[in-house]
N, C-alpha and C positions, 0 to 999 in steps of 0.2 A: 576257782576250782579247776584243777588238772582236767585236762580230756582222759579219761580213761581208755579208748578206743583204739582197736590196733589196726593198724590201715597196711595198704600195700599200691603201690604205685602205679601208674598205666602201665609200662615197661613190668611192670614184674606181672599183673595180669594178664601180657600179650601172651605172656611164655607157657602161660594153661589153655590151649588150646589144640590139644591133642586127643584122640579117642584113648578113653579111660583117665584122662586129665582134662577137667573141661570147666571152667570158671567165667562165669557171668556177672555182670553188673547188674541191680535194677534200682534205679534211687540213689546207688553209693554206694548199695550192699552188696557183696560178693555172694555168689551161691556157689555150691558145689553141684552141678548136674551131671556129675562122668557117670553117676549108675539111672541115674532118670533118664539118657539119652537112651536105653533099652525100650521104655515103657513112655514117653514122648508119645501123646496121641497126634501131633504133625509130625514122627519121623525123628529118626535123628540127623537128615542133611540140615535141620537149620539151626542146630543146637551145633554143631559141626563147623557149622559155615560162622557163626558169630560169636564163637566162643570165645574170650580173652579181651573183651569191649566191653561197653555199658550197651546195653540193649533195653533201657527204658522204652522206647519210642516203638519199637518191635514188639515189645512183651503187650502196650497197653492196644496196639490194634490188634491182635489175633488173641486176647484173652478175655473173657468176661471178668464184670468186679469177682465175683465170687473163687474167682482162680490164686488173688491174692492171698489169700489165708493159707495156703499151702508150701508158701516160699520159704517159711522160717523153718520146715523142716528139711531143707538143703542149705541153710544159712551157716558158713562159715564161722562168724564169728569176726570178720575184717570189712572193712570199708575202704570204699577209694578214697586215695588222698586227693586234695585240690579237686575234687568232684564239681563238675558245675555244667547248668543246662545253658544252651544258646537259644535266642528270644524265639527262633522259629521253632523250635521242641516245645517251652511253653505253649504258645499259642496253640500247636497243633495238642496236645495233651488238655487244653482248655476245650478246643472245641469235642475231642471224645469224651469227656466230659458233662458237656452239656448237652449232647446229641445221647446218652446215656441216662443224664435227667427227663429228656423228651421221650425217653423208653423208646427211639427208633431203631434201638440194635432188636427189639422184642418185637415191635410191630411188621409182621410179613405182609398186612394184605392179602389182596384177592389172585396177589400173581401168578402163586405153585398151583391153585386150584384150576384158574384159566388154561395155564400152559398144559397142564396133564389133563383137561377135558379137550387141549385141541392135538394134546397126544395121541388120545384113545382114538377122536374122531377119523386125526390120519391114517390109523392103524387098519380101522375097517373098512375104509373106503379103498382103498391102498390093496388089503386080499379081497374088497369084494368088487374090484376090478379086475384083477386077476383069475379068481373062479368063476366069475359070474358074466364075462363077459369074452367074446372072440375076436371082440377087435383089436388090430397093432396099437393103432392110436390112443387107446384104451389103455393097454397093457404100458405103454410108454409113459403116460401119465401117472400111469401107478407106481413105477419106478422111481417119478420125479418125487410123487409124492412120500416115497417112502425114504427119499432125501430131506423132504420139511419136518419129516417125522424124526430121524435123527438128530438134525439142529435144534428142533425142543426139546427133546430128550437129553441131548447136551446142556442147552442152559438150566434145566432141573440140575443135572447133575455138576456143575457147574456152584449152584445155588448152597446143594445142599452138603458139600464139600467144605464150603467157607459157614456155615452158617446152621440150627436147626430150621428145616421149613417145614416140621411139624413138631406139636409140644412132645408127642412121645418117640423117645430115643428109637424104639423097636421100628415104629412105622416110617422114621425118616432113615431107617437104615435098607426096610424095606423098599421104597422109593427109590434110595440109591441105587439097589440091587437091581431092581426092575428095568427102570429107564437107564441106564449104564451098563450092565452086563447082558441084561435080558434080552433088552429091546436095541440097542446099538452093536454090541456085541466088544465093548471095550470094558478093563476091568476098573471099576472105581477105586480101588487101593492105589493101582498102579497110577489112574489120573492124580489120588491127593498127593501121592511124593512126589510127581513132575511138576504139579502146581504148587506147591507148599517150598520147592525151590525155587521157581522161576519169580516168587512175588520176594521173598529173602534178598535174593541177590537179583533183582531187576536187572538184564541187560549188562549183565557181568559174562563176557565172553567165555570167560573158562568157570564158570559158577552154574551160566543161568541156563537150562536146557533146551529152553525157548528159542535160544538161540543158536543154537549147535544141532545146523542140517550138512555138516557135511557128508558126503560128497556134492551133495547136489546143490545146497547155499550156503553164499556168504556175504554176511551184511557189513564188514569190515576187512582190508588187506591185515591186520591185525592178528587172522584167522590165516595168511599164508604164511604165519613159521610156525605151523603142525606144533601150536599149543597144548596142554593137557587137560584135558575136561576133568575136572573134579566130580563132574555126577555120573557120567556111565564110568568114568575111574581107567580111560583111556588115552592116547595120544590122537587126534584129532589131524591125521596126517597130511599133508597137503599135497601130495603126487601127480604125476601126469594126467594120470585117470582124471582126479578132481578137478585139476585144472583147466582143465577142456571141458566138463559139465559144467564150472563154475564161470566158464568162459562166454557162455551162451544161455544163463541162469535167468537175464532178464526176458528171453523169448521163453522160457521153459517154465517159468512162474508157476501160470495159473496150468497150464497142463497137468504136472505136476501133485499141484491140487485138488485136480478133480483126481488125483489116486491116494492121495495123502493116508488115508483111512486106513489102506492096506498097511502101512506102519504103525498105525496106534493098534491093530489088531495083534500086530506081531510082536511089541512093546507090551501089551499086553500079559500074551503067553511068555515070553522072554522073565517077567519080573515070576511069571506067578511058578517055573519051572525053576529058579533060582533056590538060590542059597537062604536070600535073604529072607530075611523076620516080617511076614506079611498077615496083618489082621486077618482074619475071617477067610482064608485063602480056600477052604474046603466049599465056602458059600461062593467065591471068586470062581470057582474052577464052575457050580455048579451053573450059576447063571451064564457063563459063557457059552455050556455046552447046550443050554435053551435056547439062547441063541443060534448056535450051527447045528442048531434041530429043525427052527421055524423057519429061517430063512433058506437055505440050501433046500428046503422041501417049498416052499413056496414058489420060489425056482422053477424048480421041477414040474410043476403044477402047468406052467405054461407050454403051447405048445411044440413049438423045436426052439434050437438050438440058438437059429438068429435073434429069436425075440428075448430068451434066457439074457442072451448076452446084452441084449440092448436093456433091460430091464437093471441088469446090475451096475453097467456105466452109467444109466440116467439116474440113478438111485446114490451111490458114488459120488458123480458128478455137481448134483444136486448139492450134495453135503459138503462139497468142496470151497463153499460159499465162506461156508464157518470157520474150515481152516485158511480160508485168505482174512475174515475178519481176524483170527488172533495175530496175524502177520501184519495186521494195519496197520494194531495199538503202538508197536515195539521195532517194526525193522529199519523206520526211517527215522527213530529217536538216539540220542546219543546211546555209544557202548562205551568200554571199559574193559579193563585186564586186571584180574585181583579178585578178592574176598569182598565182601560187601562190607560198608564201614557202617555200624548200626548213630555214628555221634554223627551221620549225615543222613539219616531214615529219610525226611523229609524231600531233603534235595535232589536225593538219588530215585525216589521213587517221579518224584515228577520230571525231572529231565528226560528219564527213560523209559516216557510214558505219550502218549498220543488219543488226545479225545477227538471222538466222528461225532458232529453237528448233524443233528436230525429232529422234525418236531414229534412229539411227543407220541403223538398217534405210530410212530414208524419204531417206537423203545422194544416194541414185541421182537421187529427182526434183528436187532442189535442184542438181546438178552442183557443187556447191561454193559455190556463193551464200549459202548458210545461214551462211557463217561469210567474211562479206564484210569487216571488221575483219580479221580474220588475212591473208585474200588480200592486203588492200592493204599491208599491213605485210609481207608477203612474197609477190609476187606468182610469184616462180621457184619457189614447193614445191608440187609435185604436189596436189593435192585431197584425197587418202587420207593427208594428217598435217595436215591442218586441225584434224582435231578432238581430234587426238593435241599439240598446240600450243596449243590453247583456254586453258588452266587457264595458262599461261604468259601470254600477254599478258592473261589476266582481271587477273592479279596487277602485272603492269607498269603496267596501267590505273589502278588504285586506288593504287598507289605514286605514282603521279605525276598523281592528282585530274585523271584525261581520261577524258570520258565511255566505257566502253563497254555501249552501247545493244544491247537484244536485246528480242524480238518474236515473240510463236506467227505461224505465218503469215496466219491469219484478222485478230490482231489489228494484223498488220501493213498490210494492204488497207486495213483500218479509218483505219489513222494516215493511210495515203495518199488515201484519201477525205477524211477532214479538212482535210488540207495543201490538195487541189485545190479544195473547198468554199469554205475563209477566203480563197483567193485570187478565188472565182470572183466570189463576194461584195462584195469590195475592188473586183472591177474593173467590180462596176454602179454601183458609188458616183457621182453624176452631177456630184459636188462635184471630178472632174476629169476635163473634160470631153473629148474627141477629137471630131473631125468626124465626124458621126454619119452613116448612108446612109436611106432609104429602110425596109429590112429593120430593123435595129436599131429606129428610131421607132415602126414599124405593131408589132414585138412587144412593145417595151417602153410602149403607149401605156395610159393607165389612165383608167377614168372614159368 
């Protein structure tokens, strides 16, 4: 019997991949998602960024079973020709599978409830150090503390970004709003489209956002021909300016980091004053303004000027821990130039990926970042079967000769010190040269 079936070929899929033309693979089948990238509850950078591919391997880890029965109402009608899966996409779609029959994408555990009791507890210790008390050293501690209190507050929101960490939609939206906008004072919307591309396109130079700090870093000389970022939708310029901070990026790291925050704040207001189509941005706008209600008045509470200051940089500072943890996972693992290819999910997610070695007892200060390989390869399972799933994709790795990479966390800084180093290195090289200013010359002048 004839195939009846009208197919379309790789090559002719690539060429639907533009906004308001947007064609996906899942199984074989073509979809039409150019008006669902509107209403996309991850966004449309990753319906954008993978469009014109099979995206099986993408679709089954950020979707639950029950998302399937929805696809035949963007279905085409076409199929790819000569469709076919490579052993490591089986394997990895065997194991979501049966970690899906173990109901571990459902079971949370006791984690969201621990880490938000040791939210609340920082919380009050934190102002009742502050009001209740007139000593420096006091006041110091409470700033530190109200550092530990935003690195939990991040991996709640972190948690409940990828995942629900409570059965009702309302109260895990409420969570998000609290410990993300309320209590950190960053906007959760604005964290799922940064995070919802950087896991898409892993350590795709001009894709992944994660990786695109310039002025200040660069994890590749790759980054010195003023590439285009596809997510802020700029040119990524490589100038004197940069290259003189880029120059001296390994001494400037962690300084750096203990200010990082100041930009997730401003990234924040940046998306929510924008053009773009932002869920709940009226609840966005409100919890922020909760935030620079309690803390600017908490501030103030203390009594001059010096200890203000010293409270907000130890508080800062503190926090700054977290943004060298997300720089662990990613800055000394391989990059790349391009789209993200989804018929290599598998390989691209662990190459550019980096697990921290820690026992078990120490997973609190890691939030689940310790086992960043497993996250990316299943980003919907709870953090408490990370490491209950380790010995499973250790073994799927070596099956199928794909790096996975793991690191003590000391010697993991180390590696990122390095990466930042050979770049910074590269980029005093004068055998390619930028238009140099004033500052660059007088410091770089010899003799």
């Amino acid at each position: 019997m004839a195939d009846s079936r009208k197919y379309v070929s790789e090559e002719d899929l690539k060429t639907h991949n533009k906004p308001g033309d947007l064609w996906i693979s899942i199984q074989g089948k073509i979809y039409d998602v150019s008006q669902w990238s509107k209403d996309h509850p991850g966004g449309a950078l990753p319906l954008l960024s993978l469009a014109g591919q099979d995206v099986t391997d993408a679709f089954v880890a950020y979707h639950p079973g029950t998302a399937w029965q929805y696809l035949d109402n963007f279905f085409t009608g076409y199929y790819l020709k000569d469709y076919s899966v490579s052993e490591a996409s089986k394997d990895y779609r065997k194991l979501v599978t049966e970690f899906s029959k173990m109901e571990l994408f459902e079971k949370n555990g006791h984690v969201v409830l621990y880490t938000l009791c040791s939210v609340a507890m920082l919380f009050v210790v934190s102002v009742y150090g502050v009001l209740c008390s007139e000593s420096t050293w006091v006041h110091l501690c409470s700033g530190g503390l109200m550092g530990f209190l935003w690195i939990q507050s991040g991996w709640i929101g972190h948690d409940s970004g990828h995942y629900k960490i409570t059965k009702s939609p309302r109260f895990n939206r409420f969570v998000q709003v609290l410990t993300g906008n309320c209590l950190a004072g960053i906007s959760i919307e604005w964290w799922k489209r940064n995070h919802n591309a950087h896991h898409i396109a892993c350590n795709s130079l001009d894709f992944d956002p994660d990786l695109q700090h310039m002025p200040f870093f660069a994890v590749s000389s790759k980054l010195f021909n003023s590439i285009w970022s596809c997510f802020y939708d700029r040119k990524m310029n490589f100038d004197s300016a940069t290259r003189f901070l880029i120059s001296y990026q390994h001494w400037t790291f962690y300084p750096v980091m203990c200010l990082a925050r100041i930009n997730l704040f401003a990234q924040s207001f940046l998306l929510l004053f924008s053009k773009r189509k932002v869920l709940y941005r009226r609840q966005e706008f409100f919890g922020l303004l909760v935030f620079w209600i309690w803390y600017p008045l908490l501030v103030s509470c203390l009594p001059n000027w010096g200890e203000r200051i010293m409270f907000v940089v130890a508080s800062f500072s503190v926090t700054g821990i977290q943004h060298v943890q997300f720089c662990l996972n990613h800055f000394s693992s391989r990059v790349y130039v391009g789209p993200p290819r989804a018929n290599d999910w598998f390989g691209k997610q662990t190459s550019g990926t980096l697990n921290i070695s820690c026992p078990s007892w120490m997973d609190w200060f890691h939030g689940g970042l310790q086992f960043q390989i497993e996250h990316h390869l299943f980003p919907r399972l709870p953090r408490c079967h990370l490491r209950k799933i380790s010995p499973f994709v250790m073994e799927l790795c070596k099956k199928h000769n794909l790096p996975y990479d793991i690191a003590s966390f000391w010697k993991a800084n180390a590696m990122t010190i390095d990466t930042l180093r050979a770049a910074a290195l590269q980029a005093r090289d004068f055998s390619n040269p930028v238009p140099k200013n004033l500052v660059w010359e007088a410091v770089n002048t010899h003799g």
